[in-house]
N, C-alpha and C positions, 0 to 999 in steps of 0.2 A: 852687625855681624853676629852670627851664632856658631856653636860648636857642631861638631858631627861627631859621630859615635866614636872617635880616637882621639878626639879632643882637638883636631883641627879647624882649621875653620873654615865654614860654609859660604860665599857669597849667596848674599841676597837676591833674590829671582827679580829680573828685570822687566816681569808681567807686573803689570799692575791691575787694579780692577777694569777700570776704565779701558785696559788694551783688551782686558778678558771680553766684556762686552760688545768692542767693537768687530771682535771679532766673529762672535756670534751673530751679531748685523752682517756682516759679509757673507759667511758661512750662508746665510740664509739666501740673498742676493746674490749670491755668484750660481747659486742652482734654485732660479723661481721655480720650475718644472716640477725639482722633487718636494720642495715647501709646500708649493700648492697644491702635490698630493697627499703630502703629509696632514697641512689641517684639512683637506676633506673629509678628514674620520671626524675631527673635533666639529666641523660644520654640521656636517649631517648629524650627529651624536646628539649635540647642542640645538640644535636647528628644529630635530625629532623632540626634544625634552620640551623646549618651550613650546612648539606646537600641542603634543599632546598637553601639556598643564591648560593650554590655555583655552585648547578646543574642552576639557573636560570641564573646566570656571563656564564657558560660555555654555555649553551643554547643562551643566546644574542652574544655571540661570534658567534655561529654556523650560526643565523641566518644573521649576521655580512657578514659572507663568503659567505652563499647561495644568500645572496642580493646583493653581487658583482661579486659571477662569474655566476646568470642568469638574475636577474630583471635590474641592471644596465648594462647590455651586450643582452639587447633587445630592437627592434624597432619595430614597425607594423606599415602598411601601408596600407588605406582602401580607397577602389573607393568612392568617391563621386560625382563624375562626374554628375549623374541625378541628383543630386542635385542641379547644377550651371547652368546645359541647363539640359532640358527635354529631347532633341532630340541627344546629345550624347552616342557614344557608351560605348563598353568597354574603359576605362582609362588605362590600363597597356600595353603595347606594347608589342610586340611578343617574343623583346629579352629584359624583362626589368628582368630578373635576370641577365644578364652580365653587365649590366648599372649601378645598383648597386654595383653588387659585384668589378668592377671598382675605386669607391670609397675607399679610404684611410679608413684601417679600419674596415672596412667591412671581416666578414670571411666567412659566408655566406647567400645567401639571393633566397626565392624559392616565386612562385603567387599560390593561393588555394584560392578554395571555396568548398563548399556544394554540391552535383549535385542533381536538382530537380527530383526524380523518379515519372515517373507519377503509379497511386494509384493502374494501373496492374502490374507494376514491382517489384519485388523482387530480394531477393538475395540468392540462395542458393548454393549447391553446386555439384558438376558431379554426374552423375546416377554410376558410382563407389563405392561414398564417399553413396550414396542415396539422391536422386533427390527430399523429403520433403524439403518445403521452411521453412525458419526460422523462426517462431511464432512471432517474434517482428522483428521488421523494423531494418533494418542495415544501417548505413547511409554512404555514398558514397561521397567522397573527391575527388576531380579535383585537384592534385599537380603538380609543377613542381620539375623538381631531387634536386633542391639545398633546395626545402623544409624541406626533410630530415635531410641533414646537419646543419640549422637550428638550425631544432629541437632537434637535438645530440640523434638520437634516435640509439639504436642498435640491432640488430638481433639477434632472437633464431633460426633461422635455413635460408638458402636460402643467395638470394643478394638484393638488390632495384636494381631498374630499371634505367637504366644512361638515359642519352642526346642521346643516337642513337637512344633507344628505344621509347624516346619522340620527336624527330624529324620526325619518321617514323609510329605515333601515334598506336605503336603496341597493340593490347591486352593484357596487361599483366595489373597484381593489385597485392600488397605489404597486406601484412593483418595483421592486430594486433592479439596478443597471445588470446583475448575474443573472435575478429570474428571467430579464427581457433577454439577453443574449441566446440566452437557453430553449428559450423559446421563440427565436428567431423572429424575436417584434424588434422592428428597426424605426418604425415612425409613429406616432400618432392619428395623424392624419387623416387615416381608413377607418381611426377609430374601432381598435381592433378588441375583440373579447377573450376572455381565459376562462373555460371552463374547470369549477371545482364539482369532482362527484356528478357531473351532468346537467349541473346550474351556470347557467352563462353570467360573467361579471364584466363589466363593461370597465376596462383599464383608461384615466382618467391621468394618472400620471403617473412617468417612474423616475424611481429615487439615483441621485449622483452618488452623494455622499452622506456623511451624518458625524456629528460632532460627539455622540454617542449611541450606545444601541450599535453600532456597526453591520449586526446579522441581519437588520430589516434590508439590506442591499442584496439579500440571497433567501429572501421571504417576500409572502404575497399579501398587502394586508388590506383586509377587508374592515368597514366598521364593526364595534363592538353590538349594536346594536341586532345589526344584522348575521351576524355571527349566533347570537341569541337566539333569531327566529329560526335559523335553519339549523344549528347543531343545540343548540341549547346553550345553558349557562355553565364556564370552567367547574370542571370537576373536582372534586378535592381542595376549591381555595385555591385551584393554581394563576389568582390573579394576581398581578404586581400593580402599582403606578408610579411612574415615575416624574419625577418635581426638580426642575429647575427652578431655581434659586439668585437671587442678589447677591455680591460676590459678600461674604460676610454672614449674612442674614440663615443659612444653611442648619448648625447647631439649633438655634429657636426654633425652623419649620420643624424640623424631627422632636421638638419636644410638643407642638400643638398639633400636628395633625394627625395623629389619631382620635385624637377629642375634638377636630373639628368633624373629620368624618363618622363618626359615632360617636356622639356622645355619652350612649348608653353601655356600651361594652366598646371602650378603645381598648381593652386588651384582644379585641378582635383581629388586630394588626401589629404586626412587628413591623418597626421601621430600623432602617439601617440609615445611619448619618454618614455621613464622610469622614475619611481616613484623619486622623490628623497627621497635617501636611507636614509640619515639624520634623516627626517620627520619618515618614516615607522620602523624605527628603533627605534626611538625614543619613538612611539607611542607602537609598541608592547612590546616593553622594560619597561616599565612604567606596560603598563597592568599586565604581566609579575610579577613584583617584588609586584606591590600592590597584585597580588592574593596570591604569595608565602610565603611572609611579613605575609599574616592574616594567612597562615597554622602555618608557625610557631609561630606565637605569642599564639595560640590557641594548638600547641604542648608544649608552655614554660608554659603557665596556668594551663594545665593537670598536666605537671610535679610538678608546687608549689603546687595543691591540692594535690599530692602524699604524699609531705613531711609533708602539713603542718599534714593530714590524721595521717599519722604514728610518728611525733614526739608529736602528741597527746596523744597518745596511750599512748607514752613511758612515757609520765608525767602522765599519772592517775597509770600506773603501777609501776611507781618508787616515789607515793607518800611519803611510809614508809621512803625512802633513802632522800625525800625532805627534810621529817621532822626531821629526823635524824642531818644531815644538819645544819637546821635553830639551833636546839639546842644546837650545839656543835657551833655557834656563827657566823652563815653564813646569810647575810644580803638576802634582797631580792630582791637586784642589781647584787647582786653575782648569785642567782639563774638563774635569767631572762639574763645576760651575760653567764653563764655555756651554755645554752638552745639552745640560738642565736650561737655560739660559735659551739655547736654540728652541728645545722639547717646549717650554715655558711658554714662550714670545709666539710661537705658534699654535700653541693652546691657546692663549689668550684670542689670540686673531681669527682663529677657527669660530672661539665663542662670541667673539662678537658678531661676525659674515652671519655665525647660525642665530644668532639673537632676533639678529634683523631678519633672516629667511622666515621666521619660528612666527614672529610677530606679525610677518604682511602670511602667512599661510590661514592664521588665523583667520585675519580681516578679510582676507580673501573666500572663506569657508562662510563666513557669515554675513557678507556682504553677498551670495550666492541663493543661500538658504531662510536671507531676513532674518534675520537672527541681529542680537547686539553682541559683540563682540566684547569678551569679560579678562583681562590679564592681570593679572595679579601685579604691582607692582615690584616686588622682591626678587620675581618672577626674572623679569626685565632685567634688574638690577644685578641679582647673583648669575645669571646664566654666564656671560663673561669670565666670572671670577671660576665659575667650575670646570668652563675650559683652561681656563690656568692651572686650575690642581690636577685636571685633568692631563694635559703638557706635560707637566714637572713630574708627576706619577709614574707617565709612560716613560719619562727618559731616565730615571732612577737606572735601570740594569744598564740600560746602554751605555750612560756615564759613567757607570761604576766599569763598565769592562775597557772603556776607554781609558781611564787615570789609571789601571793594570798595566796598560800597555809599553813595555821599556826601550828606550831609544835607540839600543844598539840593535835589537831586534826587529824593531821598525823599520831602519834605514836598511837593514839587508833586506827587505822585501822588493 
């Protein structure tokens, strides 16, 4: 027994914890309908967090792998030569893809550039295919065969052109899948030609794809060799080569090979190594979770406006049952813990439904796109518990307006 504010005495409230609770298990059970819309905010909220953590884990994975089997397995190599003397020529030697590829390491390595067309030449294609030249400029590449290789490019239909064909600077040109479209070549077969400048080149094969270089699929390329005889040699040093590499072994090529390919003046060439992957990983990794971070924290805030929304409701409409309640000797600790209790129990429940939505969305994104699928443990672990905080957060005002509400007032409703 306790006093009240005149010094009489209080009976003790015949709620106990254990009634509080059970009650909020009812409370829940007697209306599944409005529960089940209630944690659909903490599902989806929850459901949204861990998917995106875990889609962003499995994505920096991804990017993890594509930064070690192309950006760190690439070198380039570019003429600077006029840059050092004015009066020097070409920089790359005749056989400087064997000089390279000589090197330890190296898997493949080809010399390209641009070929200057002057402003009467075009590119179209045989009076077969129709002799209209192309509307927009097509741009013309000087390669040597290990270019290709390189570049890991692969073919939709045809072959590239090897080492005979570039020794004997034949006519032939390799075309990406947009020049063929463009130019309304659809099969091989006919063995069809594309005139450059009013030189027929017998197209041999065209390109699908490419693991890099990307732009050879909207370029026509002809050997280096050939390109030589008819336009001459790049101007200005605007050749490159590009060198594919052993996953590892990348760092060393760019320290040998300009002293394999000149030995007399490697300062004839700037070589650019590869990014370190650490750094770029790191950086877009970052970017990455900061942006995925603010979706979900802004799918977790949707979700508590959800509840806090409908466990409002549920206290102006279960006023009469407050009041009822408080009279029969239910404090307004007891209330405001019922409240929290329901808000709680369905936060929690939401975050687990979304734990597990969150986890098979993953597996399911990556199981689509070949990917491995990357979760975070903790991940897993706390999504639950933040639908809980999440629960208890949202019902804060509604229990507090609840334990306000006083009996006599209640029951006249």
């Amino acid at each position: 027994m306790r006093r009240g504010r005149r010094g009489g005495r209080v009976a003790p409230s015949v709620f106990g914890w254990r009634d509080v609770l059970a009650e909020s298990v009812a409370g829940m059970l007697q209306r599944p309908g409005r529960s089940a819309l209630t944690a659909l905010g903490t599902v989806l909220g929850v459901g949204t967090f861990v998917a995106i953590l875990g889609l962003t884990a499995t994505t920096s994975s991804q990017i993890d792998t594509r930064f070690n089997a192309l950006s760190a397995t690439e070198v380039t190599v570019e003429d600077v030569a006029r840059a050092q003397d004015e009066f020097a020529g070409p920089a790359f030697p005749a056989d400087a893809d064997r000089r390279v590829e000589r090197l330890n390491g190296v898997e493949h390595a080809g010399v390209y550039w641009p070929v200057r067309l002057r402003p009467e030449e075009s590119v179209r294609a045989s009076a077969v295919l129709g002799d209209a030249a192309v509307p927009e400029a097509v741009e013309v590449v000087a390669a040597s065969p290990g270019v290709f290789g390189a570049a890991g490019v692969w073919l939709a239909e045809g072959r590239l052109y090897d080492a005979y064909a570039s020794r004997g600077a034949a006519p032939v040109a390799v075309i990406g899948a947009g020049v063929a479209d463009r130019l309304g070549i659809t099969t091989l077969e006919t063995h069809p030609a594309i005139f450059i400048g009013g030189r027929p080149f017998t197209v041999t094969g065209v390109l699908a794809g490419a693991d890099r270089k990307a732009d050879l699929l909207l370029s026509v390329v002809v050997p280096a060799t050939t390109a030589q005889r008819i336009w001459g040699a790049p101007e200005d040093g605007g050749a490159k080569m590009l060198v594919s590499t052993r996953l590892g072994a990348a760092p060393q090529i760019a320290d040998e090979a300009a002293t394999a390919l000149r030995p007399d003046h490697p300062e004839y060439f700037k070589v650019v190594p590869p990014p370190d992957p650490k750094a770029l990983r790191g950086e877009v990794g970052e970017d990455l979770n900061r942006l995925f971070l603010l979706l979900a924290t802004i799918c977790l805030v949707i979700g508590a406006v959800g509840i806090a929304n409908t466990t409002l409701v549920a206290v102006l409409e279960r006023t009469g049952e407050i009041g009822l309640r408080r009279a029969l000797g239910a404090r307004g600790r007891h209330i405001t813990v019922q409240f929290l209790a329901e808000s709680g129990a369905l936060g929690a429940l939401g975050g687990m439904v979304g734990t597990s939505l969150g986890v098979l969305t993953v597996v399911a994104v990556a199981v689509v796109r070949d990917w491995t699928p990357v979760i975070h443990p903790g991940t897993a672990l706390a999504a639950p518990a933040i639908g809980l905080a999440t629960g208890v957060l949202a019902g804060l005002y509604p229990a507090w307006r609840a334990a306000r509400i006083q009996p006599a007032e209640a029951l006249r409703r």
